[in-house]
N, C-alpha and C positions, 0 to 999 in steps of 0.2 A: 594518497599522496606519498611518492616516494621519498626515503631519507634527504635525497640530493634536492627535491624539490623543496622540503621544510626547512634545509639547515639556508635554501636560497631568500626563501620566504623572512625566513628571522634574518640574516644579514640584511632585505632589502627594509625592515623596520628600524634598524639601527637611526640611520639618519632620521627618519620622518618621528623617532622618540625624542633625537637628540634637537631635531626641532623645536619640541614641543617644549622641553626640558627649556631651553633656551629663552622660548616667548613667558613660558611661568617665569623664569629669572629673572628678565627684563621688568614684567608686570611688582613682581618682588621689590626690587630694587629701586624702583621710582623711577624708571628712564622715561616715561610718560604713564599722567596721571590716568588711571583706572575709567574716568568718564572716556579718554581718547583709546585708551588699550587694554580693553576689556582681558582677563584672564580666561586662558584655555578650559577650565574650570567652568565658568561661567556661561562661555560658546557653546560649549558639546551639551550642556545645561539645555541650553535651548534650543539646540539639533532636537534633543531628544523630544523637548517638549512640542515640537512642530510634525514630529514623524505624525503623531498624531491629529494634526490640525487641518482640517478639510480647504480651507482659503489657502494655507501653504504649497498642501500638496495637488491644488488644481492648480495653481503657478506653477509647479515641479511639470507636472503633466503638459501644460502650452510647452514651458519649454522645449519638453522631452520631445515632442510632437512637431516641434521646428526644426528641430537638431536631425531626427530619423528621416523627415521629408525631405529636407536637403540633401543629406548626406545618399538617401537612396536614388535621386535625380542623379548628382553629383556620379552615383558607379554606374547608372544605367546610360550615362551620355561618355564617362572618361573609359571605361573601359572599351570596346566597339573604336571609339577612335583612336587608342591606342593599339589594336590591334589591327586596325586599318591603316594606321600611321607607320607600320611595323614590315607591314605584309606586304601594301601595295608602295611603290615608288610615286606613281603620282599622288596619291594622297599624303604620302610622307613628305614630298615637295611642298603640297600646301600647307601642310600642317603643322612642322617645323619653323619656320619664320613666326606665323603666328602664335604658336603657344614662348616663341622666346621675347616677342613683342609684350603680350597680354600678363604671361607666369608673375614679372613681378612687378605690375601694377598691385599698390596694395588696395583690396578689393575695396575695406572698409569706406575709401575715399569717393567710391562709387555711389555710397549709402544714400545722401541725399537728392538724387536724382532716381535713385530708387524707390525713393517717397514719393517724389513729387510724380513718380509714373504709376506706382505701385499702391501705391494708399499708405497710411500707417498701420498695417494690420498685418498677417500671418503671412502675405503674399512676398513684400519685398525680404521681409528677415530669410525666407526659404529661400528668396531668389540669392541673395549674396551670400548663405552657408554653401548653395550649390556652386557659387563660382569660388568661395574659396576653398572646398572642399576639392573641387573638380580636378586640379592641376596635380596635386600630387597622386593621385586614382593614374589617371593621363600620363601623366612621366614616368609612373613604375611601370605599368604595363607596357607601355611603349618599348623599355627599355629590356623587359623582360622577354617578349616578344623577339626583340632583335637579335635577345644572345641564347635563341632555343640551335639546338646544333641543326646545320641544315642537312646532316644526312638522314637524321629524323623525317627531314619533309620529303625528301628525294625519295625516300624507300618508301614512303604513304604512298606517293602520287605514282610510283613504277609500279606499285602493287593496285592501281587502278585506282585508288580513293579520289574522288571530285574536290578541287578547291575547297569549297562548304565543309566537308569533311574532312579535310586537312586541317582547315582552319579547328573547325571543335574537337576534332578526336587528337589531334598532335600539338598543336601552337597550345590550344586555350590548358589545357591541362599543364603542361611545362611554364607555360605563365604564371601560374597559379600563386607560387609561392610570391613575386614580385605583386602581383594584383591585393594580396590577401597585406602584404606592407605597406603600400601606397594608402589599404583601406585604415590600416590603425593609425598612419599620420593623419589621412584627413579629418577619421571619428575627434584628433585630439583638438585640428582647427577648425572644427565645425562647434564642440563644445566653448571654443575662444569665442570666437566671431559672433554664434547668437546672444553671448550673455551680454557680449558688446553690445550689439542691436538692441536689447532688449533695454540697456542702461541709454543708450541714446534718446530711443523715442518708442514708448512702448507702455501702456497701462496695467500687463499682465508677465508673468514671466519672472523669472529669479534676477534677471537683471535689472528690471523694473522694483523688484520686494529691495535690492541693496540702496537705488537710487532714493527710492522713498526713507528706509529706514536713516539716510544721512541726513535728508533735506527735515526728519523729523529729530536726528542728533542721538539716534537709538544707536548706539555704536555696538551696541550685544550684538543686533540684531543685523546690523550690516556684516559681521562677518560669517551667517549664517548660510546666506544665497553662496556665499564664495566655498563654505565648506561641504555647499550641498553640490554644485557642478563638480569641484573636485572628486568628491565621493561617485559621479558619476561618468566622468571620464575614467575612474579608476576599473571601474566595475565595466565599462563596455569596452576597455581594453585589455580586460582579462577573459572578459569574453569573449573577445576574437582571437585574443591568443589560444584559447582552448580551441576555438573554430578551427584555427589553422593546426593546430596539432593534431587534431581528427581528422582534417581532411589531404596532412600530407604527409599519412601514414606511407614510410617506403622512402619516400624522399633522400637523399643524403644528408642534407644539412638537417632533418629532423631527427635524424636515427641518434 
């Protein structure tokens, strides 16, 4: 890690200490009683005590396992029609109205009809990570697609390369960095949306462990599923920042 990258690291701890500092004070101070506002103390207590608890960490696991199947639908459908939506005019005609009609339905509100097609099990949580995840995938590439310089494709296609090969070897590559940001916002609404699902209607899952641990008045315990998805959003989007560092080695905006 370079010096720029740790002195970034310690500044971006700053707030999330002074958070912490803050919730102890509150807890301190009496602003609600300890049964309603368990101390940070006592939370990470019981982080820790669940890293090792097998019923925990196969809820962490359904989760994890909803969140990655959506969100992989979600690039294998937004990307392709973003690039389609980009490239070709008539597909761009149909395309645009639609995604300005659909983008901001909020999807959640689809949930229940998603049940009642879907069953209550792994199928409809996948299916509405994939549509919320889908549109920001969709909009970056699209957008990113649209602003590759066209003498880029002019010089592919005079130098004989076939459409197909314009498309992978000149567009999809210049897209990239756009494709690769659409993906970190959606990993971050795909981690929202299923804990959602999972607190609506769901027996398994970290959103289902917080709904239990209220309806049971465990308040340690409810804010543990919240500090475990956090911890997980945090961690797959520094993972795909590193992705993206690696793979747009050259780039300008990377350098």
């Amino acid at each position: 890690m370079t010096a720029l990258a740790r002195n970034e690291a310690l500044i971006g701890a700053i707030p999330i200490l002074g958070l912490l500092l803050g919730w102890q004070a509150a807890v301190s101070a009496g602003v609600a009683p300890s049964a309603l506002l368990p101390s940070p103390v006592a939370v990470f207590g019981r982080v820790a005590q669940n890293l090792g608890d097998p019923d925990f960490l196969g809820h962490t696991a359904v989760t994890l396992y909803r969140l990655f199947v959506g969100f992989l639908i979600a690039l294998a459908i937004g990307v392709p029609l973003g690039l389609a939506g980009a490239t070709n005019r008539i597909a761009g005609a149909a395309l645009k109205p639609l995604v300005r009609v659909l983008a901001p339905v909020p999807k959640i509100a689809l949930y229940p009809a998603l049940i009642l097609s879907l069953g209550f099990d792994d199928a409809s949580k996948i299916v509405l990570v994939t549509a919320d995840a889908l549109f920001p995938i969709l909009l970056a590439t699209f957008q990113g697609a649209a602003m590759v310089e066209p003498k880029l494709v002019w010089s592919a296609r005079a130098a004989g390369t076939s459409p197909a090969g314009t498309l992978l070897k000149v567009i999809l590559p210049a897209t990239l960095p756009s494709i690769l940001t659409g993906s970190r916002i959606a990993l971050v609404v795909a981690c929202i949306v299923v804990f959602l699902a999972e607190m609506i209607t769901s027996t398994d899952g970290l959103g289902y462990l917080l709904v239990r641990a209220a309806r049971n008045f465990q308040t340690v315990d409810m804010f543990v599923p919240l500090i475990a998805i956090s911890a997980i959003g945090l961690l797959l989007n520094g993972a795909l920042a590193l992705t993206r560092k690696k793979l747009l080695v050259g780039f300008p905006e990377e350098d």
